[in-house]
Structure formats: C-alpha cells, structure tokens
C-alpha positions, 0 to 999 in steps of 0.5 A: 518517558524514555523507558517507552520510547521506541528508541529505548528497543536499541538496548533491549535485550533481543530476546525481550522482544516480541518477534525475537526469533520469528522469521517474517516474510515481506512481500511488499515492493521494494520502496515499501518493503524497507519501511516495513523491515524496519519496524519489524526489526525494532521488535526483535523479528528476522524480515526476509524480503521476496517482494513478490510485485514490483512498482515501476515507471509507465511505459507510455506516458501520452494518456498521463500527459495528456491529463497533465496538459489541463490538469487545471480543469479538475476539482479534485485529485485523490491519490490511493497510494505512494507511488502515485503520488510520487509518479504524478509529481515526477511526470509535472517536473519532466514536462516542467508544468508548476505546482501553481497548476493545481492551485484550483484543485483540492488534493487528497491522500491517505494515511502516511501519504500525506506526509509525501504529497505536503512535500511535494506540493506544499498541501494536503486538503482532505486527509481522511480519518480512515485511511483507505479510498473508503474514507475519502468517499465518506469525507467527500460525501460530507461536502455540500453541491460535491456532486458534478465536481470533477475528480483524477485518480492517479492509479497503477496499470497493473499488469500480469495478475488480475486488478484488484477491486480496491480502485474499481470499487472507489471510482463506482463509490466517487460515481455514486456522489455525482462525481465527475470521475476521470482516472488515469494510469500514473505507474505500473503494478506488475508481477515479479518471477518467482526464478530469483526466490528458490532461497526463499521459497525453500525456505517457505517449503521447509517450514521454516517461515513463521509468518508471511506478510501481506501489504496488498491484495496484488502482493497476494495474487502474485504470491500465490503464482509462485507457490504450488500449492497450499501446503507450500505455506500452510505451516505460515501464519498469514498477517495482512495490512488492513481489512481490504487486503485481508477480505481479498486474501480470504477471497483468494483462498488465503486464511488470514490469522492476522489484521492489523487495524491501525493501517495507517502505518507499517508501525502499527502492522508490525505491532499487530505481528507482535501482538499475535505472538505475545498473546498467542 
C-alpha cells in the first residue's frame, strides 16, 4: 500500500519519475498556480509560474450587495469557481449577513470547490458528477417543477480580454430549464502585463519550455497578448485542464496535445502531463 502512496515520490529517486526534467509552464492565478506546481513537483517536473490572469476584489460592490441584501428570495446558488465562492462569502461577512440567510437556498459547486463552500457554509446540496457548469445543468435538469425556480450565479467581471463562453453558455442552458436566472459580478478576472515575465518569455523563445500549461480559456487569451507570434511557443506541447478550455484554446487557434479528463483535480491534470511523456 505504502509503495503506491503518493507520499512514497518523497524517496523516489528524481530521475524515476515521470516529469524528471520537463520544464512546465503555469499560467493559471496565483491561488491556483501553488496547487498545480505542487502536483507537478510530486512527479519530478520543473513548474515555472507566469500567471498570465489575475483574480482579484470588485472595485464596486453595490450590485453584489444589492443581491446580497435579500439573497433569501433565491432557490438556487450555483457557483462555477473557487474564487466566487470564496468572494461571496467574504462580502456576507463584511456586511455581517449570517449564513442562516441561505437557510432556504440550495448551494452548488463543482469539483474541489466543494470541499471550499462546506467550509464555509457548512453544506453542499448539488455536487455534480461532471464538474463543470455543464453538469449542474444536467443534475438540475433531474429535478421535478425545477423550472420558474430561481437562481444567482456568482461569477467573475472580466476585464481586459473577451469573456469566455463558459458562463454565457451556462446561464442560456439554466434559462432552457425555466430558471429564473439572475447572475451577479462577485470578483474580477483581468489580464496581467506581459512587462514582468521577459525571464519567462525568453525562456519561452529559446525553446527551452516543454509544456505550456492551460487551466482556463481567460489564461489562454491573455497568453496569447503576450506572445508575437506562434512560433514564440511552437516548440511547447500545450496541455489544457478540461475539455472546455481545450475546444476554446483549438478556437484560439492554440493545438492542444494534452486533455486532461479527470478535471476534478489539478492532481489528475498533472497525471495527464505525466502520462503524455511516459507513453510519448
């Protein structure tokens, strides 16, 4: 049992493991980036963080605390990320509203973000099997008289690249069941400059990155402002962190050579990495 423990990689030697030596790039925020270096370290890789968006407070909260003010009248709240999770319950605590607000109100989450909202407001109702917004519309769908129910969605203002298509897609799906749908900006999503990276970017044109890693479609589009061209990155292998964000890489005109299918987990992303190299 211990031989396949992930804490036995503490005493494998580097050079057994799979990502001995690779060069991983990460361009996911700050908050997730450590989650993600870390699993790719397990396995023996290089991560270089360029986190190429940032996540950050709103600027303006009166529509959000407006929502909060009788966030009793929904049915439904159905967060698509960390960060909206960890932001709405952060904006209760400033305006001192109690968790008993919600006592009528279902909440949903995805994936590990679930393991975040039970901490924070001591339940999760709907944790779909799919973790993505996609499968809270199909466990959703499941529920008789779900329709003229009402629903927030917490969601990032983004700012600086396009939004994309992930929450216009899930609040037109929510609309198809009959939901009542309201969403509200909870935190931004914006761009970071790509003036602090010239290491990183250097490094990207010397070909010396084996793999430029994508955990969201915002990650991608502000990845690609930094770049000239394509053949700043073309010698990289491109992994994405879900199906979603690789169709909207593809769209972006990035080739993918890596999807990982367990996106529940930055755990299973790192072993779709891995697994590219040991089969390669």
């Amino acid at each position: 049992m211990l031989a396949n423990s992930p804490a036995s990689n503490s005493l494998t030697p580097s050079l057994q493991l799979p990502l001995y030596g690779k060069r991983i790039l990460v361009t996911a925020p700050r908050n997730y980036a450590l989650r993600l270096s870390e699993e790719i370290i397990k396995k023996g890789g290089l991560p270089l963080l360029m986190p190429t968006i940032e996540t950050c407070w709103l600027s303006n909260f009166t529509e959000l605390d407006n929502i909060l003010s009788h966030i009793n009248e929904f049915d439904w709240l159905a967060f698509t990320s960390r960060n909206g999770i960890v932001a709405f319950f952060h904006r209760l605590n400033v305006l001192g509203i109690s968790i008993s607000e919600l006592a009528n109100c279902q909440l949903c989450a995805v994936g590990k973000d679930a393991e975040i909202l039970l901490s924070m407001a001591g339940r999760v109702d709907l944790m779909p099997s799919e973790s993505s917004p996609k499968g809270i519309v199909a466990e959703l769908a499941k529920i008789p008289q779900i329709h003229q129910q009402k629903i927030l969605v917490p969601a990032p203002k983004v700012v600086g690249i396009p939004e994309p298509d992930i929450i216009p897609n899930f609040i037109a799906k929510l609309k198809q069941l009959g939901l009542q749908v309201t969403r509200v900006p909870t935190y931004i999503t914006q761009p970071l400059g790509k003036n602090i990276y010239s290491v990183e970017l250097n490094l990207l044109h010397q070909g010396m990155i084996d793999v430029i890693a994508f955990s969201s479609t915002a990650e991608v589009a502000s990845f690609l402002k930094m770049v000239n061209s394509k053949s700043d990155y073309e010698d990289c292998i491109v992994a994405c962190f879900g199906p979603y964000t690789a169709t909207n890489a593809e769209k972006l005109g990035v080739n993918v050579s890596i999807l990982s299918q367990d996106y529940s987990s930055f755990a299973g992303f790192a072993e779709a990495i891995a697994a590219f190299f040991q089969t390669a």
